[in-house]
ROROLO-41392 format. One record per residue (C-alpha): residue in three letters; x, y, z. Coordinates in steps of 0.2 Angstrom, whole numbers, plus 5000, padded with zeros to 4 digits. Each point is the difference from the previous one (the first is absolute). Example, Ala and Ser with C-alpha at 12.3 -4.5 7.8 and 13.67 -1.06 7.14 Angstrom:
  residuo    c1    c2    c3
      ala  5062  4978  5039
      ser  5006  5017  4997
***
This chain:
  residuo    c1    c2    c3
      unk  4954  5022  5221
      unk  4983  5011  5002
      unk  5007  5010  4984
      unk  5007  4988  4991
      unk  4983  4990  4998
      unk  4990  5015  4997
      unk  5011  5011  4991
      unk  4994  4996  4982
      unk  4983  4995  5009
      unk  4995  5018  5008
      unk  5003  5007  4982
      unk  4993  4987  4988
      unk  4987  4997  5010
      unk  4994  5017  5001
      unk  4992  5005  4982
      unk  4987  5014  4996
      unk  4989  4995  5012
      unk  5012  5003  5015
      unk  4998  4982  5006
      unk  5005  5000  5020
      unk  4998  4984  5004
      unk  5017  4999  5000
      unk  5004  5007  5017
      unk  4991  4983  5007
      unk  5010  4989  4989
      unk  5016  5010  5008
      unk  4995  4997  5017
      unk  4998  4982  4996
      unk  5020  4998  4992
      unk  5005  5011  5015
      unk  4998  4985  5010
      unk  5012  4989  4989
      unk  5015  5014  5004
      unk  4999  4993  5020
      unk  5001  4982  4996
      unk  4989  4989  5013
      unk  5007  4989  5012
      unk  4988  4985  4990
      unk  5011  5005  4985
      unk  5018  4997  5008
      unk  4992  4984  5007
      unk  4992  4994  4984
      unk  5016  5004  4990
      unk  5009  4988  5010
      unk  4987  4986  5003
      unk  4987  5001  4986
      unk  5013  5008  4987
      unk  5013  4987  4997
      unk  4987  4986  4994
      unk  4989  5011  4992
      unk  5015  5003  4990
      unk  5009  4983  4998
      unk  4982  4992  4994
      unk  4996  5013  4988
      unk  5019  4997  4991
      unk  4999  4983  5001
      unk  4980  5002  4991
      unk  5009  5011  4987
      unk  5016  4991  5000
      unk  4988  4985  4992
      unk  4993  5012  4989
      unk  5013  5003  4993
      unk  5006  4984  4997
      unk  4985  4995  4989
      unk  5002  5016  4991
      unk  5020  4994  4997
      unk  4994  4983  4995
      unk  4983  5005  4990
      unk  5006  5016  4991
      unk  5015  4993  4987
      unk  4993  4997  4983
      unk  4988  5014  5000
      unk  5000  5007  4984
      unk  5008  5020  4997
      unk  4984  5006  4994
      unk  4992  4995  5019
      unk  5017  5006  5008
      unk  4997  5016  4993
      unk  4981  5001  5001
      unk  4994  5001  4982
      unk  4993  4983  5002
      unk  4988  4993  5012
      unk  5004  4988  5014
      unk  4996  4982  4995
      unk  5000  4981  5003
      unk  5003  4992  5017
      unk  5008  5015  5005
      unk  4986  5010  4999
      unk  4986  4987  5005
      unk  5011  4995  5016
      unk  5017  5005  5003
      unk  4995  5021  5004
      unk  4986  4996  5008
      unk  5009  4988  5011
      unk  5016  5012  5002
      unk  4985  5014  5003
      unk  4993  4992  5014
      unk  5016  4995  5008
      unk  5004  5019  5000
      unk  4982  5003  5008
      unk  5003  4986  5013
      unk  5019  5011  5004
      unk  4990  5015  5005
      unk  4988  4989  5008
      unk  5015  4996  5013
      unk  5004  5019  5001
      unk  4981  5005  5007
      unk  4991  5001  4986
      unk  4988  4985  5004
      unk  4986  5006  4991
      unk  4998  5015  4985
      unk  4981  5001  4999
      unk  4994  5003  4981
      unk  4985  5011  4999
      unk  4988  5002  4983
      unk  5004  4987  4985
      unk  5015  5001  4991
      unk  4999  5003  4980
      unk  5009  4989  4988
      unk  5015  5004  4988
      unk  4987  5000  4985
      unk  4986  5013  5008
      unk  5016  5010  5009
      unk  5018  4997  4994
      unk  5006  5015  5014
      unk  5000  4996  5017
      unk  5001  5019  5008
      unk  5006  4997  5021
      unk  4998  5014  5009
      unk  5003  5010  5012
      unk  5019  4996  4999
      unk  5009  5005  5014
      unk  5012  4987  5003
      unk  5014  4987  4992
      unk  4990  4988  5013
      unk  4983  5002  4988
      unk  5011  4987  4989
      unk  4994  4987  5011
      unk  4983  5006  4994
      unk  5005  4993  4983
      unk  5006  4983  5006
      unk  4984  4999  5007
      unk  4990  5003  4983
      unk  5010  4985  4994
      unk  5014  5011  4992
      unk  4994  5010  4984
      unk  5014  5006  4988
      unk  5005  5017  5008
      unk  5012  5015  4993
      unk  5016  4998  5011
      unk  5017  5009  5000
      unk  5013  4991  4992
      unk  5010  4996  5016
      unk  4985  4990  5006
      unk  5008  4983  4992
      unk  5016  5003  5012
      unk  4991  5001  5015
      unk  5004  4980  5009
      unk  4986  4988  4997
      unk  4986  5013  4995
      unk  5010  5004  4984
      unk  4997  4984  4991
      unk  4983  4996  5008
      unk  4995  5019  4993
      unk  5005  4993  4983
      unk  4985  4988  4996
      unk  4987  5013  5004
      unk  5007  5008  4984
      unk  5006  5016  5006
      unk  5001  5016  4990
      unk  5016  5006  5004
      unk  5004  5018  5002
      unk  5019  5004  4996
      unk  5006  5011  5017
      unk  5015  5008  4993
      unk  4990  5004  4981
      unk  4990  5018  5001
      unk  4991  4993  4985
      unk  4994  4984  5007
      unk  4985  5005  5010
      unk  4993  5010  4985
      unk  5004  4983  4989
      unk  4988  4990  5013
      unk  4985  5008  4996
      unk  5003  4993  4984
      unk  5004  4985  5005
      unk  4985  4999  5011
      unk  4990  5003  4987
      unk  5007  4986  4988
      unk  4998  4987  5015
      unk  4980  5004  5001
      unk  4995  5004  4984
      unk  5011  4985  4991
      unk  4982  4988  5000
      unk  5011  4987  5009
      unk  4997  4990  5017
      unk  5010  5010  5009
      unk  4995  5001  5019
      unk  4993  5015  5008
      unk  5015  5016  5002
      unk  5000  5005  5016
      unk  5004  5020  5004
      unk  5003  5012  5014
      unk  4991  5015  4989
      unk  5008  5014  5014
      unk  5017  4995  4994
      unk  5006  5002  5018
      unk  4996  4999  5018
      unk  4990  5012  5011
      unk  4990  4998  5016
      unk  4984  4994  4993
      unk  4989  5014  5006
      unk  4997  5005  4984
      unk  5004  4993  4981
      unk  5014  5010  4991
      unk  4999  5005  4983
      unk  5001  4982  4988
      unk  5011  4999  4988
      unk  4996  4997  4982
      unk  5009  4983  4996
      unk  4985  4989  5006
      unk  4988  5011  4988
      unk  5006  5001  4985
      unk  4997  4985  4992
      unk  4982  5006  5005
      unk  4994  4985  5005
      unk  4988  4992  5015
      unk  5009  5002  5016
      unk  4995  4993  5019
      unk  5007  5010  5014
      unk  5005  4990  5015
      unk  4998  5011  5016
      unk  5011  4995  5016
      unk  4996  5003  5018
      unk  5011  4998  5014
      unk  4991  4996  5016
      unk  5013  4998  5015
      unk  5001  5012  5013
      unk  5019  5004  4999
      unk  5005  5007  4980
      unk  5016  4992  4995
      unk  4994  5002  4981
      unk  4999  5015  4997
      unk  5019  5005  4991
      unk  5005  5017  4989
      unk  5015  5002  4990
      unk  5008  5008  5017
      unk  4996  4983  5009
      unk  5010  4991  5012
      unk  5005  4986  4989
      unk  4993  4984  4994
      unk  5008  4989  5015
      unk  4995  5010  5014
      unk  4982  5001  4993
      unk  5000  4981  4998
      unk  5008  5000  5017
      unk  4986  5010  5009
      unk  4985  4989  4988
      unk  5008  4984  5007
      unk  5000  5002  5016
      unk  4981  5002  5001
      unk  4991  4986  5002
      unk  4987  4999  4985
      unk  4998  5014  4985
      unk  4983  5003  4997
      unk  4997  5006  4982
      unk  4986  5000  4986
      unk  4997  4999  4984
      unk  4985  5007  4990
      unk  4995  4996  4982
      unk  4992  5017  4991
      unk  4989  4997  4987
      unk  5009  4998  4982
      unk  5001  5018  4994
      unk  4997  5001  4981
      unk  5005  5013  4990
      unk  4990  5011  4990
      unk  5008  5006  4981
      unk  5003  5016  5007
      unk  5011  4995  5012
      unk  5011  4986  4989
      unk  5004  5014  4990
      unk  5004  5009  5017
      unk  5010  4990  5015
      unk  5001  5016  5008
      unk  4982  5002  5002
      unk  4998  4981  5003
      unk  5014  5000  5015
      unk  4991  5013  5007
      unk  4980  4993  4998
      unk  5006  4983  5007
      unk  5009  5010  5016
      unk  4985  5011  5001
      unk  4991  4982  4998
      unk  5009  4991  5014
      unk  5000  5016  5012
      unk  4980  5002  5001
      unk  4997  4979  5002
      unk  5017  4999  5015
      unk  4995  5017  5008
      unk  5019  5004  4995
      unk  5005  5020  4995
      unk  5010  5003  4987
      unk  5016  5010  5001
      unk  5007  5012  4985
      unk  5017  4993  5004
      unk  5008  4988  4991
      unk  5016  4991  5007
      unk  5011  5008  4989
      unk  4994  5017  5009
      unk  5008  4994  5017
      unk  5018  5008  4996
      unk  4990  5018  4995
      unk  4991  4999  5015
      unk  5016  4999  5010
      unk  5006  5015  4992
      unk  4983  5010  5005
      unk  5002  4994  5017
      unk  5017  5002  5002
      unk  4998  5019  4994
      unk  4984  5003  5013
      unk  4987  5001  4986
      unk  4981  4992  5003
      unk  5003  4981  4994
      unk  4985  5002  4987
      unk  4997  4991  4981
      unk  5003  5018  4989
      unk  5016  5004  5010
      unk  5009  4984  4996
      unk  4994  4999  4983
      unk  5007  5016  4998
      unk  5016  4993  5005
      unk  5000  4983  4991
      unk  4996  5013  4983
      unk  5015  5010  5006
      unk  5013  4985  5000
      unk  4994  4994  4985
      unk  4999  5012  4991
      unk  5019  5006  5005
      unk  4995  5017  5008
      unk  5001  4992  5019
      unk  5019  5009  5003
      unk  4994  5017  4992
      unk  4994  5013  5010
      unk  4985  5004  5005
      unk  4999  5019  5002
      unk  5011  4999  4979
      unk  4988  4987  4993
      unk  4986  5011  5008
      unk  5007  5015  4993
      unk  5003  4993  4981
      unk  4981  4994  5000
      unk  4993  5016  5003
      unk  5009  5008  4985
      unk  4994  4986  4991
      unk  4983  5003  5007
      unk  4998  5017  4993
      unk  5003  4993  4980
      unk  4987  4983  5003
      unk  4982  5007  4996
      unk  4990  4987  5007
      unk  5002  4992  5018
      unk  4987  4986  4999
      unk  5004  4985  4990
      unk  5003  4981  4999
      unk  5014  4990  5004
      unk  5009  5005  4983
      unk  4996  5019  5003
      unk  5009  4996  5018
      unk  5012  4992  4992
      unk  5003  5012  4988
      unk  5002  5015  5016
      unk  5015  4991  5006
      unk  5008  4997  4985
      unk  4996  4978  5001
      unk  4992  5001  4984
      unk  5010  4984  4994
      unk  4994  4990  5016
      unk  4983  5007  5007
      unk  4998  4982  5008
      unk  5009  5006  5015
      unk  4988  5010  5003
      unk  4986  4989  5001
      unk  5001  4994  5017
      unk  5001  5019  5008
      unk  4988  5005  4988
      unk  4987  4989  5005
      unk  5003  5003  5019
      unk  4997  5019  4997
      unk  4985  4998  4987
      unk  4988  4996  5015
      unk  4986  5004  4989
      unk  5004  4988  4988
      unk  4998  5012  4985
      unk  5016  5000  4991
      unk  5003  5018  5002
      unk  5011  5006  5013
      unk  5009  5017  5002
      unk  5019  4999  4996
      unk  5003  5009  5015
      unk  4996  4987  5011
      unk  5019  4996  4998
      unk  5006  5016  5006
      unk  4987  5001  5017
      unk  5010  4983  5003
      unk  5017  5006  5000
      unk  4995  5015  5011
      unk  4994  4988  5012
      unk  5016  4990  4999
      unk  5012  5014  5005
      unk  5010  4999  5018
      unk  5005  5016  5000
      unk  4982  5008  5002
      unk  4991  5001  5014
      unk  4982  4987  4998
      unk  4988  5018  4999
      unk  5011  5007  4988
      unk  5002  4985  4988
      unk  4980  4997  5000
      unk  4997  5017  4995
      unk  5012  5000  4985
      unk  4994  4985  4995
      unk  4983  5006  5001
      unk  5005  5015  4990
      unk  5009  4992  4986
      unk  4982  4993  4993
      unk  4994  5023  5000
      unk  4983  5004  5004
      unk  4988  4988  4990
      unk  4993  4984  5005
      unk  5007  5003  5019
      unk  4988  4985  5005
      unk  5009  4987  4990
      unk  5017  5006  5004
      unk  4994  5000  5019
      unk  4996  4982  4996
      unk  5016  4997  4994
      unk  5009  5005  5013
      unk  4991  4993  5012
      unk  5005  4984  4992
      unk  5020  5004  4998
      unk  4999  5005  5020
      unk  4988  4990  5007
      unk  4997  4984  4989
      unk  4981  5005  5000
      unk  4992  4995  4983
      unk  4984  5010  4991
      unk  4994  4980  4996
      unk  5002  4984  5008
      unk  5017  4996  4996
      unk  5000  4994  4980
      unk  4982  4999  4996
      unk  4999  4981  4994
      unk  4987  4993  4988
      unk  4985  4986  5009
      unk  4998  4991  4984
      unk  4993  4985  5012
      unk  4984  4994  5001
      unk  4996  4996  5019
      unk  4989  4985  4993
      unk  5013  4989  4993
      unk  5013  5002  5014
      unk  4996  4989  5014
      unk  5000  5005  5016
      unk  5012  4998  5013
***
């Protein structure tokens, strides 16, 4: 159980700055593997009407949803058009706070809401964070159920399925590879489109961790480049039953284990609205990564350089005895991407240095990277390595950065032997930044705090906690 909760957890979590405070967080789900007498008590005693008042709570829900929702309109069915009328004024907010008043049965009695929360017209994004759970859903109901991005196969889940549909979902197609690139668009049609639409709530990480740290953001929640408000959670009970990674031990047990405790303390906190500058409309990117920096200094939370689509790379480092840190598992996740993940290393090493010996200059930009490895077509798969390596942020890293990598990859070398060759590959001039650079492939050690992030606030207009 231990490792199925903290899997993804012990990775993600981790990030440039070699965050540890996951050991604690492991000693804590630890406990959940030897399950209490109190637990095998509660599930027979406390469980049963937990469960039977929270489906019959729902079961009502629904029925209003069943009798309320026919004559919607397509164009609210689908989103482009705002919720309106009765239904709007009170048939959600009623089936809303019958939802709430479910979960109230289940233990959580009360979700104290810290800091004042914006409306859709200052902050059309409502950013929820850290996600480490499918139980942070509750969270939502809770926040009177904001239009959210939900898979496709959320409207066959019983009851929830049609009650999720008057929040206005934007669905994501499961089985479609270009869905999830279409949302962003989508996204941005929704909050941009000057209509009364209400606030778009998203899980910015994309995925779960174990909330010691905030995983990289994706960019679908700032690209339309508007104001955003980041919600942080807290989860204050003594025994963790919410913290899930994609290796978890399943919705039902989880549910199971949070049941059968008697009340679920949690929180909510209200950031101030973050509003972007010009610079960073024109730059989600750079806006994810202000706003994480943002929310990181005001919630004493680190960052990680994982994101959750690293978790299957970092399985692969593990799994081959190599150190667990950001470089490495970039390096990997270019690898596959680019198609070069089956070739061998020692060949692909071997074709590189003749290619070495006809490329005049080493130092470059993405493009001149790009270029090296022969991805002139599409140097944006680079970006995301690239910007991992450059730690001093000027634009101009040494090609063989690439090469060191796959040295430090190799199985069949002995740890002294590969460090040496990898430090070799770069010659004899600026042996400092290649030091650095090594240091950072082997032991996750950055030159700067991890992705320097711009303090465009002014501590006078943000009130204080």
């Amino acid at each position: 159980m231990d490792s199925c909760l903290v899997t993804q957890a012990d990775t993600l979590g981790d990030g440039t700055q070699n965050v540890r405070k996951y050991d604690v967080k492991r000693k804590e789900i630890a406990a959940i593997s030897e399950i209490s007498l109190a637990t095998v008590v509660l599930s027979f005693t406390l469980l049963p009407v937990r469960f039977l008042l929270m489906i019959l709570t729902l079961s009502f829900a629904w029925l209003i949803g069943v009798i309320t929702l026919p004559g919607i309109t397509k164009e609210q069915t689908l989103g482009l058009e705002p919720l309106s009328g009765w239904r709007r004024r009170w048939a959600k907010p009623f089936i809303a706070k019958m939802a709430r008043f479910a979960f109230f049965f289940g233990g959580w009695y009360w979700i104290p809401q810290k800091g004042c929360r914006a409306s859709a017209k200052e902050a059309p994004i409502l950013l929820v964070m850290p996600h480490s759970s499918f139980l942070d859903t509750i969270l939502v109901i809770a926040l009177e159920c904001p239009s959210m991005v939900v898979k496709d196969s959320t409207e066959k889940i019983p009851l929830i399925g049609r009650l999720v549909k008057y929040t206005q979902p934007l669905f994501v197609k499961s089985e479609d590879p270009n869905s999830r690139r279409m949302i962003a668009e989508k996204i941005r049609e929704r909050v941009t489109s000057g209509k009364d639409f209400e606030q778009l709530l998203l899980f910015p990480e994309g995925g779960c961790g174990n909330r010691t740290a905030l995983l990289q953001f994706k960019l679908g929640g700032f690209s339309p480049g508007v104001p955003v408000q980041p919600v942080f959670i807290r989860y204050k009970n003594d025994l963790d039953t919410f913290t899930w990674s994609w290796e978890g031990p399943g919705a039902l047990k989880q549910l199971w284990l949070t049941l059968t405790q008697f009340n679920i303390r949690c929180e909510l906190e209200f950031l101030p609205v973050y509003r972007p500058s010009e610079y960073e409309r024109e730059n989600p990117r750079l806006f994810a990564e202000n706003v994480r920096s943002y929310v990181a200094s005001w919630t004493e939370t680190p960052v990680s350089g994982f994101s959750v689509d690293d978790a299957r790379f970092l399985k692969m480092v593990k799994d081959n005895y190599l150190p667990p840190t950001v470089a490495l598992v970039k390096l990997l996740r270019l690898r596959k991407t680019i198609g070069r993940y089956h070739i061998d290393l020692a060949a692909e090493l071997l074709e590189l240095k003749e290619k070495r010996k006809y490329f005049e200059q080493m130092r470059g930009s993405v493009k001149h990277m790009a270029f090296y490895l022969g991805l002139e077509r599409c140097p944006e798969v680079l970006k995301d390595f690239y910007r991992i390596l450059d730690q001093h942020e000027t634009n101009s890293l040494d090609v063989r950065v690439y090469d060191a990598g796959l040295y430090l990859l190799r199985t069949d070398l002995k740890v002294k032997e590969k460090l040496k060759k990898a430090f070799k590959v770069f010659g004899t001039e600026n042996a400092a930044e290649h030091l650095e650079t090594i240091l950072l492939y082997w032991k996750g050690v950055p030159t700067l705090k991890a992705f320097n992030i711009m303090d465009k606030f002014d501590p006078e207009e943000l009130p204080s906690s």
